[in-house]
N, CA, C and O atoms as a Tinker XYZ file with bonds, in Angstrom:
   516  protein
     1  N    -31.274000   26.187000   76.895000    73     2
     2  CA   -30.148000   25.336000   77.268000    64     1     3
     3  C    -30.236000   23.978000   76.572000    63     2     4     5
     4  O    -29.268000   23.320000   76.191000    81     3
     5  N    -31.701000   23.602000   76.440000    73     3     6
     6  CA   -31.826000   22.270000   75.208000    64     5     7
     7  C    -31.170000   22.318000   74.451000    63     6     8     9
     8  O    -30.269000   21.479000   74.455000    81     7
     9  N    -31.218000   23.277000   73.396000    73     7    10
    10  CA   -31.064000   23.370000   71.955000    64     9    11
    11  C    -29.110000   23.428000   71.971000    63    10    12    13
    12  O    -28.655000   22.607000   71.175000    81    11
    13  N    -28.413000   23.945000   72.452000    73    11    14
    14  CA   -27.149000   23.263000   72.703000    64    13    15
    15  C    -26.753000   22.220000   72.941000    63    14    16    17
    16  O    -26.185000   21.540000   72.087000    81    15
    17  N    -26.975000   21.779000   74.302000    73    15    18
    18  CA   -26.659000   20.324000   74.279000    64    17    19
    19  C    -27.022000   19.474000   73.067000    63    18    20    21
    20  O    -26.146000   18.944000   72.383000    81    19
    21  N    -28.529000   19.332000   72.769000    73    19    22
    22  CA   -28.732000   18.864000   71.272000    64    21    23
    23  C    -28.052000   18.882000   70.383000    63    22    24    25
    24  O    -27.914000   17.803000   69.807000    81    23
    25  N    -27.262000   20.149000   69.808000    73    23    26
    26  CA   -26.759000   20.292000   68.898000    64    25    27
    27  C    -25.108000   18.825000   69.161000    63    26    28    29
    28  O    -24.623000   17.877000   68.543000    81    27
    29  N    -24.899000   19.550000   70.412000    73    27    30
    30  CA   -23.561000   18.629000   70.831000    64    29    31
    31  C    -23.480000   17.524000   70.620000    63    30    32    33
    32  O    -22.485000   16.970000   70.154000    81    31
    33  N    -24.612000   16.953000   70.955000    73    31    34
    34  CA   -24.696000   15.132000   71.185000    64    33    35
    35  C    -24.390000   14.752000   69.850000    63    34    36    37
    36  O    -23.516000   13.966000   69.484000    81    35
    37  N    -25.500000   15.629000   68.908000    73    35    38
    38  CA   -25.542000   15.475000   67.575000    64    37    39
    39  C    -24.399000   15.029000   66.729000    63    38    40    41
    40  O    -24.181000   14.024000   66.053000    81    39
    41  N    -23.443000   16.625000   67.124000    73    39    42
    42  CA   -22.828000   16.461000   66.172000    64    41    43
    43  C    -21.329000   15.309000   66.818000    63    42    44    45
    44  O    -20.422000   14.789000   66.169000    81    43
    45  N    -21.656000   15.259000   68.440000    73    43    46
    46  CA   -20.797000   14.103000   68.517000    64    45    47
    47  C    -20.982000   12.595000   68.091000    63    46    48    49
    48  O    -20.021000   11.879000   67.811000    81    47
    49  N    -22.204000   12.200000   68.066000    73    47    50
    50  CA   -22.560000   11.481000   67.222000    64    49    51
    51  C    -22.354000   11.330000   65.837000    63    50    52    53
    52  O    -22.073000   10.222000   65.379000    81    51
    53  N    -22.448000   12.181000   65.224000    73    51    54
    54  CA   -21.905000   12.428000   63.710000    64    53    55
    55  C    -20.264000   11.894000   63.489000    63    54    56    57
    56  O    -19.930000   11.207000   62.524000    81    55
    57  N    -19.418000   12.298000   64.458000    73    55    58
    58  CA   -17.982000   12.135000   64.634000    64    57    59
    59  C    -18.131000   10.691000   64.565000    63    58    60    61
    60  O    -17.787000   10.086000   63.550000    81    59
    61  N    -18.822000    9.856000   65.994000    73    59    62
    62  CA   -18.498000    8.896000   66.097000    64    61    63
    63  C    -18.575000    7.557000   65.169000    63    62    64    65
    64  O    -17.873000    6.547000   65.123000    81    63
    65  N    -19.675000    7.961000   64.483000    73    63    66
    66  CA   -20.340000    6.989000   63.374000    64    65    67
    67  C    -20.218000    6.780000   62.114000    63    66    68    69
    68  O    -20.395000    5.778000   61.422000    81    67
    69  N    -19.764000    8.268000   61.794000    73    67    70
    70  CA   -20.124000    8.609000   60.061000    64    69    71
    71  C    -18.449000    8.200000   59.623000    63    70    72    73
    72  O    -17.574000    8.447000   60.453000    81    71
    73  N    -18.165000    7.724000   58.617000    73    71    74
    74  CA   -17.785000    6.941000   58.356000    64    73    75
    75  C    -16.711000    7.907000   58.059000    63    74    76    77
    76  O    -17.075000    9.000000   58.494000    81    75
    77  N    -15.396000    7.997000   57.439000    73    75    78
    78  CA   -13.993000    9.059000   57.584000    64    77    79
    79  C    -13.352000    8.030000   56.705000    63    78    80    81
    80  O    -13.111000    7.018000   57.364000    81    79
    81  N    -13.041000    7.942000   55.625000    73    79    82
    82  CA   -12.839000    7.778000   54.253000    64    81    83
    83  C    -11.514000    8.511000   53.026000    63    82    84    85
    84  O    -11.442000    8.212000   51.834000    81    83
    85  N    -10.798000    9.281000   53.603000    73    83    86
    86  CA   -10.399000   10.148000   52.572000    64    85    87
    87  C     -9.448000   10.011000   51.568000    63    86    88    89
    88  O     -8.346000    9.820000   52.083000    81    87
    89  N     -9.406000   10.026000   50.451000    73    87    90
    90  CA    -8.341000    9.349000   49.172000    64    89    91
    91  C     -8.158000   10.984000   48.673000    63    90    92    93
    92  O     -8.500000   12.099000   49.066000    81    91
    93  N     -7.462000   10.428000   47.653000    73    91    94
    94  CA    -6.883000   11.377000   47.031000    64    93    95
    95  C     -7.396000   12.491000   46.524000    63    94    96    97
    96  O     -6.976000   13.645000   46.608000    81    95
    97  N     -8.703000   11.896000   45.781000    73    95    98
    98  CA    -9.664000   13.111000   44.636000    64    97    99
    99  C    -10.438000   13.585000   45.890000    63    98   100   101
   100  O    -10.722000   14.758000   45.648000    81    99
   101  N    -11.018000   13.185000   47.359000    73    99   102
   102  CA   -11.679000   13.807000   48.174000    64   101   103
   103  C    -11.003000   14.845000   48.474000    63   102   104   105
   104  O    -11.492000   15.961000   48.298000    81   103
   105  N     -9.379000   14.628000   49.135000    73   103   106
   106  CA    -8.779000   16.050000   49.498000    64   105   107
   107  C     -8.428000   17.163000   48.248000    63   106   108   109
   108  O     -8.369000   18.385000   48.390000    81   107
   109  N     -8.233000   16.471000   47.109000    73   107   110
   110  CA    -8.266000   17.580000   46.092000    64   109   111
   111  C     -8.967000   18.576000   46.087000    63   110   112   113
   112  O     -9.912000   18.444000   46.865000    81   111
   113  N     -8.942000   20.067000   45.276000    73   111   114
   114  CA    -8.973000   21.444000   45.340000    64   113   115
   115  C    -10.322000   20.854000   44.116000    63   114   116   117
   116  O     -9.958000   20.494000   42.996000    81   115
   117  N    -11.791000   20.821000   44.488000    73   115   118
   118  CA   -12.490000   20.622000   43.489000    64   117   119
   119  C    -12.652000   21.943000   42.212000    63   118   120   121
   120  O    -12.857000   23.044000   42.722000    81   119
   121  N    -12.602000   21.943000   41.076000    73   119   122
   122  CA   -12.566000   22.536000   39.992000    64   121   123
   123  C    -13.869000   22.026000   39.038000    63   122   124   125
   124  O    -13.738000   21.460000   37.953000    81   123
   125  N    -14.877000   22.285000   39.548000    73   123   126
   126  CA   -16.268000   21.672000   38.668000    64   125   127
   127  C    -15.677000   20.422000   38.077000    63   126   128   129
   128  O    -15.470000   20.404000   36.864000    81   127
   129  N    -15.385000   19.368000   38.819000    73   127   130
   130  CA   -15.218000   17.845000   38.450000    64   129   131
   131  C    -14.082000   17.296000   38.085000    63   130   132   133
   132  O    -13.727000   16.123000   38.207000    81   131
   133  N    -13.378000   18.436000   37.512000    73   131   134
   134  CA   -12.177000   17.877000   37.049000    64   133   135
   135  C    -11.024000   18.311000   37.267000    63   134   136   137
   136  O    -10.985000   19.529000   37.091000    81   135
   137  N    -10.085000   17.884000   37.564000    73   135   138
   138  CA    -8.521000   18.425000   37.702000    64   137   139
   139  C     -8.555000   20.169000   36.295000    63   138   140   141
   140  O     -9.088000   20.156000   35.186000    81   139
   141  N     -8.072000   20.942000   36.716000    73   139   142
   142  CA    -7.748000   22.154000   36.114000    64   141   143
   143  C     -6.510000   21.955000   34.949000    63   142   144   145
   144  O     -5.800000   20.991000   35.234000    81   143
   145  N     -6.250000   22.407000   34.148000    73   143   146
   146  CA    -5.224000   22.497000   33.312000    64   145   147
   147  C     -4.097000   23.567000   33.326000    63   146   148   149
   148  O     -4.479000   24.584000   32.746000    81   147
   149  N     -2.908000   23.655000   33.774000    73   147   150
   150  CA    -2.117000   24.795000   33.725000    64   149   151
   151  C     -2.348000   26.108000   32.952000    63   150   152   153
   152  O     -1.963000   26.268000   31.794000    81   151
   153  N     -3.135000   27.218000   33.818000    73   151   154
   154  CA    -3.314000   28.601000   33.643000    64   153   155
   155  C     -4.350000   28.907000   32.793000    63   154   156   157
   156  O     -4.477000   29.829000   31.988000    81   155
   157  N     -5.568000   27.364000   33.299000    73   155   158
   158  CA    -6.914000   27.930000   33.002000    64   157   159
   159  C     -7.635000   28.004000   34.007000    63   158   160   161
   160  O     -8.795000   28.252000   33.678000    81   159
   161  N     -7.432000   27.861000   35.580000    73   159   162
   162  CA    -8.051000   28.065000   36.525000    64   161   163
   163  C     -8.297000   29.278000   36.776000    63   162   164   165
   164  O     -9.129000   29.551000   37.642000    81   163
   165  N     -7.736000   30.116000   36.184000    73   163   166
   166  CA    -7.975000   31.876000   36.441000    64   165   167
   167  C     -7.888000   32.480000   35.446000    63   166   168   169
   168  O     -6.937000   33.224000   35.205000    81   167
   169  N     -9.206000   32.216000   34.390000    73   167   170
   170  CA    -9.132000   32.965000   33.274000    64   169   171
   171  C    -10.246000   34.168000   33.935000    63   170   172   173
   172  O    -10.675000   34.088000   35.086000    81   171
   173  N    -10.594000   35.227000   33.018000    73   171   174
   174  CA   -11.357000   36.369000   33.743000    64   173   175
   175  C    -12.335000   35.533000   33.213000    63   174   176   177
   176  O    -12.282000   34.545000   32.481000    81   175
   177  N    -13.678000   36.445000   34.001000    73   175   178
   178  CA   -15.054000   36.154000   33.149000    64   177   179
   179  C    -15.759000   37.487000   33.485000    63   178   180   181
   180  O    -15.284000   38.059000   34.466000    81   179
   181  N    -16.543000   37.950000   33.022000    73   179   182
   182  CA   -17.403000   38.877000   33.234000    64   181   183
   183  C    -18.368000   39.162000   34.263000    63   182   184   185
   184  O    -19.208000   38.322000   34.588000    81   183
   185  N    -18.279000   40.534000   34.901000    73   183   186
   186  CA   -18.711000   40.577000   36.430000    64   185   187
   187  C    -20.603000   41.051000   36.315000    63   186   188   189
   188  O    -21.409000   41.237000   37.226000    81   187
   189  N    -20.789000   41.124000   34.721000    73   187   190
   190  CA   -21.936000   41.532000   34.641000    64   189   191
   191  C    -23.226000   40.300000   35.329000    63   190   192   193
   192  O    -24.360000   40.406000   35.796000    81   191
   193  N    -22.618000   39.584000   35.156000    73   191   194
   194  CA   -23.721000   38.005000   35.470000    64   193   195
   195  C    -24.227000   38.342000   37.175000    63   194   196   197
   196  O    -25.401000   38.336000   37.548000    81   195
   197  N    -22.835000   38.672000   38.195000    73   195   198
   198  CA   -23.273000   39.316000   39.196000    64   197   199
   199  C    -24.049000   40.454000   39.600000    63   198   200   201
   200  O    -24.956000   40.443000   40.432000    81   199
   201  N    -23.599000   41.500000   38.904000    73   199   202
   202  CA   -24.735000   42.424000   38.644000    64   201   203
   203  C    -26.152000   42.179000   38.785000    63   202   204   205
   204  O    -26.963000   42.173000   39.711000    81   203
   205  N    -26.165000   41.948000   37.359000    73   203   206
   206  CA   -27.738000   40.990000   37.012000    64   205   207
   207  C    -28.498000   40.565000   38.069000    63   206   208   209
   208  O    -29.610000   41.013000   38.349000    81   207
   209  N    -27.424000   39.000000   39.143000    73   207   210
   210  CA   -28.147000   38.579000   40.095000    64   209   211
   211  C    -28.047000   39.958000   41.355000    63   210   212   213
   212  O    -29.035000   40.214000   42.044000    81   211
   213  N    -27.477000   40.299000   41.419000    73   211   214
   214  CA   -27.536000   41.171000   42.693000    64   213   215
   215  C    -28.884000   42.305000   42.850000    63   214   216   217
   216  O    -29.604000   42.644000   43.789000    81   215
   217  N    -28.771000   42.732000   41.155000    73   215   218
   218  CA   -30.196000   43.908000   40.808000    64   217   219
   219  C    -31.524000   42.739000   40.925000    63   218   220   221
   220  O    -32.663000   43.198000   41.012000    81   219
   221  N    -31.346000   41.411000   40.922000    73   219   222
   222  CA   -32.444000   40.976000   40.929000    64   221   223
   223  C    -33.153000   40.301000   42.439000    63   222   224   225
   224  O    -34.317000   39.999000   42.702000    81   223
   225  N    -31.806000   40.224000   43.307000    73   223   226
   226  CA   -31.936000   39.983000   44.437000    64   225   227
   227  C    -32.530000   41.483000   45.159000    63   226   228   229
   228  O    -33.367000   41.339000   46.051000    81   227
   229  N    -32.157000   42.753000   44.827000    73   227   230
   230  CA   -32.917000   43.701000   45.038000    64   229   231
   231  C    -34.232000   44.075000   45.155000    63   230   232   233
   232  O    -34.784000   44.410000   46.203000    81   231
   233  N    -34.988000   43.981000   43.489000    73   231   234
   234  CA   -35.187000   43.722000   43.316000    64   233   235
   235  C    -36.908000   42.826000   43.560000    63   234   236   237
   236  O    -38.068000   43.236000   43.606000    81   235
   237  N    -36.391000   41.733000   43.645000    73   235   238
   238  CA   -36.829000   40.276000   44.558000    64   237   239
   239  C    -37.199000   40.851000   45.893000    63   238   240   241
   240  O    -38.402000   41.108000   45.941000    81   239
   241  N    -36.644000   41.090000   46.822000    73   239   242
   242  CA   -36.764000   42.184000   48.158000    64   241   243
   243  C    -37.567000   42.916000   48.219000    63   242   244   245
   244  O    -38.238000   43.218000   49.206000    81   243
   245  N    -37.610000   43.240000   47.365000    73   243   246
   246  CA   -38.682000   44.694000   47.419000    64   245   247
   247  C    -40.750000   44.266000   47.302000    63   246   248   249
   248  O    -41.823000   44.823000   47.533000    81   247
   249  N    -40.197000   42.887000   46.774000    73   247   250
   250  CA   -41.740000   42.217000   47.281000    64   249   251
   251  C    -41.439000   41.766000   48.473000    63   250   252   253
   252  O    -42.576000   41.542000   48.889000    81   251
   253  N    -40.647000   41.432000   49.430000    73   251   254
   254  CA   -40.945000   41.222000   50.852000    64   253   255
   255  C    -41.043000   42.517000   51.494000    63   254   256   257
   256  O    -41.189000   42.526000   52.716000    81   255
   257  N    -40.996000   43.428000   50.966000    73   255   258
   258  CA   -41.167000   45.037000   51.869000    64   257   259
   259  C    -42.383000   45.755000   51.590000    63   258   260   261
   260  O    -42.845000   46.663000   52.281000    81   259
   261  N    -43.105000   45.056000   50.009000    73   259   262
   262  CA   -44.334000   45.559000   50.154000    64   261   263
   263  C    -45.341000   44.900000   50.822000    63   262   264   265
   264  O    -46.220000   45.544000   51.395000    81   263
   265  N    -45.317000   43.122000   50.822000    73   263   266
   266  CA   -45.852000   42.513000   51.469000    64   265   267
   267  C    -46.673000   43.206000   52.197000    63   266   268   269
   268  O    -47.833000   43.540000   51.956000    81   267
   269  N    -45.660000   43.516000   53.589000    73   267   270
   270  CA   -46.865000   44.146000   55.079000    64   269   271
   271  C    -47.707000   45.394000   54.803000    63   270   272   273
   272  O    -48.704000   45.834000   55.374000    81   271
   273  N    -47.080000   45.782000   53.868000    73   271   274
   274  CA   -48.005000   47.044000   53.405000    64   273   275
   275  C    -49.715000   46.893000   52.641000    63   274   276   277
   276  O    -50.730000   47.584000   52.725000    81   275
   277  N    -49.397000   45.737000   51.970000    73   275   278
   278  CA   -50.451000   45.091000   51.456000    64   277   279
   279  C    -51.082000   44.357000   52.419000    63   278   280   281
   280  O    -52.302000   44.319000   52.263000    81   279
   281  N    -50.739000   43.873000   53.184000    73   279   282
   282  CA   -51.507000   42.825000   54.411000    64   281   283
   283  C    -52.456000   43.984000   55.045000    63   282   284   285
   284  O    -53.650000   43.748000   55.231000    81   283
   285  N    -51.789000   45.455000   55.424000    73   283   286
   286  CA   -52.389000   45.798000   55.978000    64   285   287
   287  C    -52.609000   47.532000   55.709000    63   286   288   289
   288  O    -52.450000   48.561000   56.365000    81   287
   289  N    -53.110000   47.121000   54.212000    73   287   290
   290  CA   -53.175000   47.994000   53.493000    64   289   291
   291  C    -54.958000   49.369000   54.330000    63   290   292   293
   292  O    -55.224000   50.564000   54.456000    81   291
   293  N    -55.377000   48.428000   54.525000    73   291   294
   294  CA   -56.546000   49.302000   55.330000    64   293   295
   295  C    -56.442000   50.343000   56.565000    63   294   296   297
   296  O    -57.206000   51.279000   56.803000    81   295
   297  N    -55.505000   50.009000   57.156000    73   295   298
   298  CA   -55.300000   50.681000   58.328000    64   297   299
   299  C    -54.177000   51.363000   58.384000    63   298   300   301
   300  O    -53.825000   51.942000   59.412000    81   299
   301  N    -53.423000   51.367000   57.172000    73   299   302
   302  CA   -52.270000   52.575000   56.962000    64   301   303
   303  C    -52.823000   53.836000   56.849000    63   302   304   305
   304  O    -52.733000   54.885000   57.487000    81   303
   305  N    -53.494000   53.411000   55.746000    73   303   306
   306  CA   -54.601000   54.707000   55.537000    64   305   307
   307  C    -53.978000   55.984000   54.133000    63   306   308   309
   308  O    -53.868000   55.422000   53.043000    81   307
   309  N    -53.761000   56.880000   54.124000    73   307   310
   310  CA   -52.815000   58.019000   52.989000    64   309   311
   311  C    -51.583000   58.142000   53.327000    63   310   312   313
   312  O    -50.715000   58.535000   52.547000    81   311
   313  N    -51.328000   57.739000   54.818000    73   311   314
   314  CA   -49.851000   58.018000   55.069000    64   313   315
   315  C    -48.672000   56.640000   54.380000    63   314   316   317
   316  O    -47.593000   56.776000   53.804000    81   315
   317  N    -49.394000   55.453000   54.723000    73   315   318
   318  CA   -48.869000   54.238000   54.123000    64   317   319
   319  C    -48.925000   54.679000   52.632000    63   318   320   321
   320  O    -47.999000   54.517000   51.837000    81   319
   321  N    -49.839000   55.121000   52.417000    73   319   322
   322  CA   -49.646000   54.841000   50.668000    64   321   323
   323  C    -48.642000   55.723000   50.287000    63   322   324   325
   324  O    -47.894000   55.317000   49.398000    81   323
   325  N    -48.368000   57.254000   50.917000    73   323   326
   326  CA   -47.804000   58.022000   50.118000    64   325   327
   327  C    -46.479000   57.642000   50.458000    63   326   328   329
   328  O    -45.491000   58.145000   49.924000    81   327
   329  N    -46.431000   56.657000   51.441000    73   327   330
   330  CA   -44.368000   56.105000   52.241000    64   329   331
   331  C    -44.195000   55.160000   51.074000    63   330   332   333
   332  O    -43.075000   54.992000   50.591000    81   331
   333  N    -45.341000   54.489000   50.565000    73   331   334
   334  CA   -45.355000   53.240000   49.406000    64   333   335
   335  C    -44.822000   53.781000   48.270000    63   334   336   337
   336  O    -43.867000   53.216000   47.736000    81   335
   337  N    -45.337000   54.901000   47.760000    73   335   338
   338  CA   -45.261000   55.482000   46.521000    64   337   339
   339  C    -44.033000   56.196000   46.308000    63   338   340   341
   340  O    -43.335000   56.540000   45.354000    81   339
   341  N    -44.038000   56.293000   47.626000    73   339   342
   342  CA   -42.120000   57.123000   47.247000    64   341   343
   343  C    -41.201000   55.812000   47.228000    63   342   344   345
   344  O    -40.346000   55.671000   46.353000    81   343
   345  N    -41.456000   54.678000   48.423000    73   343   346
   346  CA   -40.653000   54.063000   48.047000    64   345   347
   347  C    -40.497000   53.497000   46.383000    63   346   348   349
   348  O    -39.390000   53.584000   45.853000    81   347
   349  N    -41.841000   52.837000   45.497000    73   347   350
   350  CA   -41.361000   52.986000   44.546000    64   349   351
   351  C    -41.149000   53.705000   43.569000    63   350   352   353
   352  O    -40.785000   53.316000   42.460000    81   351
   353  N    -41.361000   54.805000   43.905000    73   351   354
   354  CA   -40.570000   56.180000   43.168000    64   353   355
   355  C    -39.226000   56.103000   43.168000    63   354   356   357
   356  O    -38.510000   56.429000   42.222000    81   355
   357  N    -38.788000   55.589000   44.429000    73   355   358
   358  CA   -37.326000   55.482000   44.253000    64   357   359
   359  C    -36.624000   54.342000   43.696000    63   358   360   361
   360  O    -35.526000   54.586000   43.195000    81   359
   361  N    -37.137000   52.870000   43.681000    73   359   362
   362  CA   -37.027000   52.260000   42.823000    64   361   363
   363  C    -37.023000   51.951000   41.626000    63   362   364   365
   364  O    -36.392000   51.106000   40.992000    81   363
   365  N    -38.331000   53.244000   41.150000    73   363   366
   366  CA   -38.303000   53.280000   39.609000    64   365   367
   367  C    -37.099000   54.030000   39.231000    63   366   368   369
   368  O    -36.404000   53.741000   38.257000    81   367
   369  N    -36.822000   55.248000   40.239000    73   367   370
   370  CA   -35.710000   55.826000   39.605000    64   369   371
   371  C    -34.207000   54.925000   39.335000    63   370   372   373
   372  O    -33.496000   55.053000   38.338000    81   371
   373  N    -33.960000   54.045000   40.442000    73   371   374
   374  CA   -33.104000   53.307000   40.646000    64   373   375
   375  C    -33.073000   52.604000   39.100000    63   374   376   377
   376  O    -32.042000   52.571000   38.428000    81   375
   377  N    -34.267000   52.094000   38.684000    73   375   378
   378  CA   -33.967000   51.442000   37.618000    64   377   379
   379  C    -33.782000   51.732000   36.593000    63   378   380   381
   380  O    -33.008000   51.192000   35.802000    81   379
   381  N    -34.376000   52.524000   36.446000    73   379   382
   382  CA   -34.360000   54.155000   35.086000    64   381   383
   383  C    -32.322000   53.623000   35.127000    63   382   384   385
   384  O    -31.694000   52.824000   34.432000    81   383
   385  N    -31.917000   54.479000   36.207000    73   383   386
   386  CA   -30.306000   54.328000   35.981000    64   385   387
   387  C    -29.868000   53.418000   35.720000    63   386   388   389
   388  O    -29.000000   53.543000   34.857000    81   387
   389  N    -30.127000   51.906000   36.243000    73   387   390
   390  CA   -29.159000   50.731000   35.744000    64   389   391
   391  C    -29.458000   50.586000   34.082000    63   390   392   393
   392  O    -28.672000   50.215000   33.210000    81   391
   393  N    -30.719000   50.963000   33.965000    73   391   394
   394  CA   -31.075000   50.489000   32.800000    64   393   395
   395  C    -30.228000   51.719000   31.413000    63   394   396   397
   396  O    -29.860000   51.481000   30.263000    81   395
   397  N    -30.199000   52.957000   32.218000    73   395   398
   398  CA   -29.226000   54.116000   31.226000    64   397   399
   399  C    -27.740000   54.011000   31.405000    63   398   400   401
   400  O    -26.956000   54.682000   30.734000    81   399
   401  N    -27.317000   53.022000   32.469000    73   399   402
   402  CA   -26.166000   52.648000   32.526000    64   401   403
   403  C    -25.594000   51.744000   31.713000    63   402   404   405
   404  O    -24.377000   51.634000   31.569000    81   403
   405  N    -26.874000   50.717000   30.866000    73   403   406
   406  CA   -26.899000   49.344000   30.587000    64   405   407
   407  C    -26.405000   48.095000   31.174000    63   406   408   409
   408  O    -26.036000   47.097000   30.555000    81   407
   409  N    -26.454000   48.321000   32.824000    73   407   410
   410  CA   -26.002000   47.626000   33.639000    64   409   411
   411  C    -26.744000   46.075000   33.311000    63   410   412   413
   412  O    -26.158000   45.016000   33.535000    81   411
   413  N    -28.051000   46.161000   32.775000    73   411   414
   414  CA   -28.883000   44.596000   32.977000    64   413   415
   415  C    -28.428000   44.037000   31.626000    63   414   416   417
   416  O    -28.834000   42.880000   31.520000    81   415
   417  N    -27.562000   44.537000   30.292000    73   415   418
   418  CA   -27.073000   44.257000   29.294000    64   417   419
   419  C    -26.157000   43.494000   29.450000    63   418   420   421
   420  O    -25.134000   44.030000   29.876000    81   419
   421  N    -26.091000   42.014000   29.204000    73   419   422
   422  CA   -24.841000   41.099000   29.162000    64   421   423
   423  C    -24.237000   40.930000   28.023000    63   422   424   425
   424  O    -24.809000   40.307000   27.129000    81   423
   425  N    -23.179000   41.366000   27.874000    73   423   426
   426  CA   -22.604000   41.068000   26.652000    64   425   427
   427  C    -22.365000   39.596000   26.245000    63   426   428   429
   428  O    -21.842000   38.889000   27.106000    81   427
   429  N    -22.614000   39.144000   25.291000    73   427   430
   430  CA   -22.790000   37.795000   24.909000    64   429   431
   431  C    -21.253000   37.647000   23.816000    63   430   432   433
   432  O    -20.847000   38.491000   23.017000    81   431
   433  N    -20.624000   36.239000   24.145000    73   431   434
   434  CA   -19.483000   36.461000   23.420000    64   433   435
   435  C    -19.672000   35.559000   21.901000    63   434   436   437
   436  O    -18.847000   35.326000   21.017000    81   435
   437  N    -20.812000   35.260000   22.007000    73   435   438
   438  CA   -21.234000   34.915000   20.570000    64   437   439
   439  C    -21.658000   35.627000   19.401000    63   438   440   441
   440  O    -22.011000   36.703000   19.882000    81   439
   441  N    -21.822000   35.688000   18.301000    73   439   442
   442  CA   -21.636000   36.393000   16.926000    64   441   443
   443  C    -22.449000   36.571000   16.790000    63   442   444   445
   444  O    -22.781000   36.270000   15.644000    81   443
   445  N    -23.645000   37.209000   17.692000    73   443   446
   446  CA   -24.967000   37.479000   17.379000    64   445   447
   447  C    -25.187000   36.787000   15.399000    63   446   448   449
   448  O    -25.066000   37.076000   14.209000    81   447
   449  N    -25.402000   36.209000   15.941000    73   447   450
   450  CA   -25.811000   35.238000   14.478000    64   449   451
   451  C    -25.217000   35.169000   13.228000    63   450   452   453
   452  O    -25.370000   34.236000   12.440000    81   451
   453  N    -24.242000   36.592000   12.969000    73   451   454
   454  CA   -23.392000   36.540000   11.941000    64   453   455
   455  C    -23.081000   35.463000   11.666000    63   454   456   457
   456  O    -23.134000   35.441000   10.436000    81   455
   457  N    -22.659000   34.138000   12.150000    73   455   458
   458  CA   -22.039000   33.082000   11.473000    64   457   459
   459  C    -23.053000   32.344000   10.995000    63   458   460   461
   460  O    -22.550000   31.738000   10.049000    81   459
   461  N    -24.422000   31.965000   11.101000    73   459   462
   462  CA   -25.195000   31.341000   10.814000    64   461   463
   463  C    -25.448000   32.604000    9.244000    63   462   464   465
   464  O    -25.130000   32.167000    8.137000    81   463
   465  N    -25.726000   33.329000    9.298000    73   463   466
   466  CA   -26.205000   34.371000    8.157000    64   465   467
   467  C    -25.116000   33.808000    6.808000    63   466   468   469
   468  O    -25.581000   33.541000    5.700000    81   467
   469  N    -23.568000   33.687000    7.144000    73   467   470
   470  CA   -22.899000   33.423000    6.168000    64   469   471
   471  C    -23.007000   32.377000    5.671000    63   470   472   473
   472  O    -22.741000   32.110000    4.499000    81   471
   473  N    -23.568000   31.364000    6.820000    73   471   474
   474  CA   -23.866000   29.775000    6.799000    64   473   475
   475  C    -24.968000   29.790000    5.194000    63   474   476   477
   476  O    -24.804000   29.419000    4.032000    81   475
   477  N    -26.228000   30.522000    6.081000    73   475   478
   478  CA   -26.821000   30.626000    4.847000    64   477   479
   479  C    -26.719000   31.155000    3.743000    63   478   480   481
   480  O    -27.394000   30.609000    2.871000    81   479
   481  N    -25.887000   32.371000    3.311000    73   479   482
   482  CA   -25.629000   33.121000    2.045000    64   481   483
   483  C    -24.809000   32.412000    1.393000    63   482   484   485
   484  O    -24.539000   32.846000    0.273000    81   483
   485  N    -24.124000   31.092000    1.830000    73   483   486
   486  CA   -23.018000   30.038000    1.218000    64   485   487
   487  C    -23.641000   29.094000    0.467000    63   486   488   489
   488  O    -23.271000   28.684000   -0.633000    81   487
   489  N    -24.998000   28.618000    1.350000    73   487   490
   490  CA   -25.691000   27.704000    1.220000    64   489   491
   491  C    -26.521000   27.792000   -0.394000    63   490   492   493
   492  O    -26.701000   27.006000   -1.324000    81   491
   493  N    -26.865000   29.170000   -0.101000    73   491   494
   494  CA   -28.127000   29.500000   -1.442000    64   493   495
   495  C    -26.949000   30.164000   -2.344000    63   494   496   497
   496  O    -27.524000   30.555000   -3.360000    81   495
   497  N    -25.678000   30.447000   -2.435000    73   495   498
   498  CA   -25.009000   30.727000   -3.443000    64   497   499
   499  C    -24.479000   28.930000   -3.946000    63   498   500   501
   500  O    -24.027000   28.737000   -5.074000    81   499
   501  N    -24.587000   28.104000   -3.221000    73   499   502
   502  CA   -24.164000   27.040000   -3.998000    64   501   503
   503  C    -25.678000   26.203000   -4.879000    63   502   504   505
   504  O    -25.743000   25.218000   -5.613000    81   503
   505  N    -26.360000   26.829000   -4.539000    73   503   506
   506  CA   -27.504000   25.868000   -5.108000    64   505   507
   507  C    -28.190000   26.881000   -5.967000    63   506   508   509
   508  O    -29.287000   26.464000   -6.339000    81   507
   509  N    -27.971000   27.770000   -6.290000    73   507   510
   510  CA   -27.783000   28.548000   -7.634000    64   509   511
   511  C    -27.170000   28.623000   -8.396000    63   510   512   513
   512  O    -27.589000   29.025000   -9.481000    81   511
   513  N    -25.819000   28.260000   -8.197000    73   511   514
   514  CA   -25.025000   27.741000   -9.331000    64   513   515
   515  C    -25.300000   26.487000   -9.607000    63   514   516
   516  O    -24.717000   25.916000  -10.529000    81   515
């Protein structure tokens, strides 16, 4: 019953004190800093970046699930290990697929270096002549 009231006082306190301020650019629709430009607020972008983080938040997880297994790796005994081993059996398989899917592949919208290559074949054709 503490931890409510607490919260209350709190945040009535917060109301009463904290200072309420608001202009123009505060109520604005923030756009990473700056006002948006007509019909670039919704250009696409690529959903692979999510991917990526989501397989890695997976992933990531999967050391908090071996954790207890390792803490108490002695007293599982063959049955823990062989529940361990499938689980990452199934993880390896899991990854086997994203990876034959080329799901962890981001396509990059840069010229994998082509433009620098011409940079240079321009460069050493002018200083040979």
């Amino acid at each position: 019953m503490f931890v409510p009231i607490l919260a209350f006082v709190l945040l009535l306190i917060n109301f009463l004190f904290a200072p309420h301020n608001p202009y123009q650019e505060k109520k604005s629709v923030f756009e990473c800093g700056f006002h948006s430009f007509l019909g670039q607020n919704r250009t696409q972008f690529s959903i692979s970046f999510f991917i990526f983080a989501l397989l890695f938040l997976l992933f990531d997880l999967e050391i908090l699930l071996v954790y207890p297994y390792i803490v108490s790796a002695y007293t599982n005994a063959v049955y823990g290990l062989f529940i361990m081993l499938m689980f990452f059996i199934a993880l390896t398989i899991g990854l086997g697929f994203e990876l034959g899917k080329k799901a962890l592949n981001i396509d990059s919208r840069q010229n994998n270096g082509s433009n620098f290559n011409s940079v240079i074949r321009s460069s050493s054709k002018k200083v040979n002549t």
